[in-house]
C-alpha positions in Angstrom: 4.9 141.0 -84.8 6.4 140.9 -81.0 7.4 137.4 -81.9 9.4 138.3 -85.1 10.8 141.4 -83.4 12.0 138.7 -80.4 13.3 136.2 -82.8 15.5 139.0 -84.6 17.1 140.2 -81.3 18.0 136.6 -80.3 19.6 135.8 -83.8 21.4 139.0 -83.2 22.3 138.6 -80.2 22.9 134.9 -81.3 25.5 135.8 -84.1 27.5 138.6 -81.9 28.2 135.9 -78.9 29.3 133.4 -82.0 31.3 135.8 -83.7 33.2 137.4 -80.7 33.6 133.1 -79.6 35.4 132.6 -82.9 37.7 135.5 -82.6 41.4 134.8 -81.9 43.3 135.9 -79.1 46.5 134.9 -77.6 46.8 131.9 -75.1 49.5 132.2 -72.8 50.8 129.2 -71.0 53.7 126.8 -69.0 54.4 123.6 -69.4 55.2 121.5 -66.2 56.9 117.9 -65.9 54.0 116.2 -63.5 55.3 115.2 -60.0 58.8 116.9 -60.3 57.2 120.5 -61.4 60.3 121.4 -63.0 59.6 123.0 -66.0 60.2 122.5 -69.4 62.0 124.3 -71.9 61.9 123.5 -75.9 59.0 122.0 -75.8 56.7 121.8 -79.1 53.2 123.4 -78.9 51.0 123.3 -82.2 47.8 124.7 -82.5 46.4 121.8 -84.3 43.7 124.1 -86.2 46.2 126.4 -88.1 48.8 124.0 -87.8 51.2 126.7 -86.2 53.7 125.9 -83.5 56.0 127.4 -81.3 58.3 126.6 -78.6 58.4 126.6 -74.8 61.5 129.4 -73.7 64.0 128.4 -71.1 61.4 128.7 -68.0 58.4 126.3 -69.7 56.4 129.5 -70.9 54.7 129.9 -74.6 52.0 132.7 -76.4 50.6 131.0 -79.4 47.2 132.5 -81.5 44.0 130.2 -80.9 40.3 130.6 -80.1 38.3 128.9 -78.1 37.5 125.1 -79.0 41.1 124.7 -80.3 43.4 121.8 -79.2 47.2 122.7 -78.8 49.4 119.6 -78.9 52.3 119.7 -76.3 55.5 117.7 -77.4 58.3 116.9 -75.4 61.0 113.7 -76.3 60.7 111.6 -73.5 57.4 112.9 -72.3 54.0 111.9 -73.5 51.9 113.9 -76.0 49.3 115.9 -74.5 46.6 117.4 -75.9 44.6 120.8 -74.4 41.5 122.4 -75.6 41.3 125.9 -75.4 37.8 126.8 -73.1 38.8 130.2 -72.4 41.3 132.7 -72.3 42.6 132.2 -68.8 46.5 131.0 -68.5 47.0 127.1 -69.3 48.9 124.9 -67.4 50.3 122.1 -69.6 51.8 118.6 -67.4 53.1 116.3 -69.1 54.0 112.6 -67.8 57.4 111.1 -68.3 57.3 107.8 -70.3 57.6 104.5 -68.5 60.2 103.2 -71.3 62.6 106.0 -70.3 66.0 104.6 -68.5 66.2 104.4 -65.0 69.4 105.8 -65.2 68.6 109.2 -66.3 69.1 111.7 -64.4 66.5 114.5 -64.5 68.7 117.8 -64.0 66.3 120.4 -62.0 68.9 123.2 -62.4 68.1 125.9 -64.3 71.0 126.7 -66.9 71.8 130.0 -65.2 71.8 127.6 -62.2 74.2 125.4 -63.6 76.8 128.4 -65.0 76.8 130.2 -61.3 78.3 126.8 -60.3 80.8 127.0 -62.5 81.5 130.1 -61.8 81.8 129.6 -58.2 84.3 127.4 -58.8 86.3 129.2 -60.8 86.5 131.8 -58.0 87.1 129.5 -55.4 90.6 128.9 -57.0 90.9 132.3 -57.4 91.1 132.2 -61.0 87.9 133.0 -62.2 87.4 137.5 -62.5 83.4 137.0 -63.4 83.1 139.0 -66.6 79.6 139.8 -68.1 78.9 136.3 -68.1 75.2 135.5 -67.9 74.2 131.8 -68.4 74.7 128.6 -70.2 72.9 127.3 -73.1 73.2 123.7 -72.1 75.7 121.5 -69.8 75.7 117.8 -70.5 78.8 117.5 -68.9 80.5 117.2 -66.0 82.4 119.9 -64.0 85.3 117.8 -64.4 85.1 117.3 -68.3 84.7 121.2 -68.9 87.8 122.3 -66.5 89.7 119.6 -68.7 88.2 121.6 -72.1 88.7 125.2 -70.8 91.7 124.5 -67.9 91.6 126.6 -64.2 94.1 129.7 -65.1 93.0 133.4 -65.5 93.0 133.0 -69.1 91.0 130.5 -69.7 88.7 130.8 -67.2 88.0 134.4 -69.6 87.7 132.0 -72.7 84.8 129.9 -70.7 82.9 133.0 -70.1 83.0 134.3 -73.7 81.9 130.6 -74.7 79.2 130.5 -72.2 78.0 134.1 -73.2 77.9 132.8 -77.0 76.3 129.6 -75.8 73.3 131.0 -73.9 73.0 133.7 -76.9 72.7 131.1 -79.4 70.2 128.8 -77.0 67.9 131.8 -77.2 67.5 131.6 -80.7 67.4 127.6 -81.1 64.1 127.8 -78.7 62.3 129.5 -82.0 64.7 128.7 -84.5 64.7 124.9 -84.7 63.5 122.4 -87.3 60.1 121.5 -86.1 59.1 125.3 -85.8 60.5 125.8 -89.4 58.8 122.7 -90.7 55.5 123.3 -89.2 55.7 127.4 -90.9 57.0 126.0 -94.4 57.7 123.3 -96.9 61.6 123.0 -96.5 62.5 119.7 -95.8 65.9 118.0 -96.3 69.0 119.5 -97.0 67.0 122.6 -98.4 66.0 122.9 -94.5 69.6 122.3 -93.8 70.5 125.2 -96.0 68.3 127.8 -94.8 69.2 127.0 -91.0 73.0 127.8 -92.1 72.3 130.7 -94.4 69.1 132.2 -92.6 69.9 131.8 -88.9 69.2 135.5 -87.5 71.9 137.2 -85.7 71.5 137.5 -81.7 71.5 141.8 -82.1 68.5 141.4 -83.8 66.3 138.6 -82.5 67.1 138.8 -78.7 63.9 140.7 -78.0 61.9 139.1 -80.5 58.8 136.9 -79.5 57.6 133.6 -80.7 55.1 135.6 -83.4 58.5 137.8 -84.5 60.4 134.4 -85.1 57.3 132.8 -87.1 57.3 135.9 -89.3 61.0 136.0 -90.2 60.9 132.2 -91.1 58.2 132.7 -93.1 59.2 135.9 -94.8 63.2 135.0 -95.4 62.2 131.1 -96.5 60.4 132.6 -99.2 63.3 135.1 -100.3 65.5 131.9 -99.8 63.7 129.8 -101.8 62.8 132.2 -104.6 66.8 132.5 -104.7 67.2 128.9 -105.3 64.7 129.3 -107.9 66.5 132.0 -109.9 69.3 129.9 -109.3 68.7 127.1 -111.5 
């Protein structure tokens, strides 16, 4: 009788430690560029068990829903895959290696954007021209300094016009982190230029989605790609 009575607590016991194991939680992470530690925006991170992915934000960082014993895959063009298992809930720290077959040549910027935009900025006001503005930061410079005072010139009034484009730049940045094709393919079946389509009709304004998180975006892609694509149904 003590022996059955010992074997029930141990299965109970047993099945409570399994059962609170299983349970989801959210894993919080960063993902770092190893020997540089700069860290890496727009990165892809998928939860290979519910197939759901999200993106790294401007500083590296990413939430995503898993349990322990799960293996997010980190993606990154011109970094190599890497896979992590989940073993607890304690922060992750995701490096990923940069490729041997990338150019020499490249240059890897370790600005931030906002970085990048004070520089501009400063140099604007260091001819005098530039009256700051509720600027905040740039969504991405490829360019030189040179090439955008060609685009936007070095008087008053254009030094304005490049602050209202760099505001709608870094507005429109914040959304593509969540926003983009690899997100939207990895939540639903648009593919093509159905996935074309949405992105046009369905991008979400910056008023509403600036203080969204990654689990907000998921859940408006999958909620308005269903109204979209019950529209194109009724449509034909």
């Amino acid at each position: 009788m003590k022996n059955l009575k010992f074997a029930i607590i141990l299965f109970v016991f047993t099945s409570v430690g399994f059962i609170t194991k299983a349970q989801d939680f959210i894993v919080k992470g960063v993902v770092i560029e190893k020997g540089s530690n700069i860290r890496i925006a727009l990165s892809e991170i998928t939860n290979l068990r519910t197939g759901i992915g999200v993106g790294s934000n401007d500083i590296g960082m990413f939430q995503l829903k898993a349990r322990i014993g799960d293996t997010l895959l980190v993606i990154k063009r011109d970094l190599i895959d890497q896979r992590v298992v989940v073993n607890s809930e304690k922060d992750l720290v995701v490096y990923l290696v940069r490729g041997s077959t990338t150019l020499a040549d490249v240059t890897i910027r370790g600005n931030t954007k906002k970085e990048d935009l004070d520089e501009i900025k400063r140099e604007f006001k260091n001819k005098g021209v530039y009256n700051g503005g509720k600027t905040t930061v740039l969504s991405a410079i490829f360019s030189p300094l040179n090439a955008l005072y060609n685009l936007f010139g070095t008087d008053p009034k254009n030094a304005r016009r490049f602050g209202r484009y760099a505001d709608n730049e870094i507005k429109q940045s914040q959304i593509d982190v969540y926003f983009n094709q690899s997100i939207i393919k990895n939540n639903t079946e648009l593919r093509g230029d159905t996935l074309e389509k949405y992105m046009l009709n369905c991008r979400p304004e910056f008023d509403k989605a600036q203080y969204w998180n990654s689990y907000d975006y998921i859940k408006y892609i999958k909620e308005s790609s269903k109204k979209f694509t019950d529209t194109l149904g009724k449509g034909k």
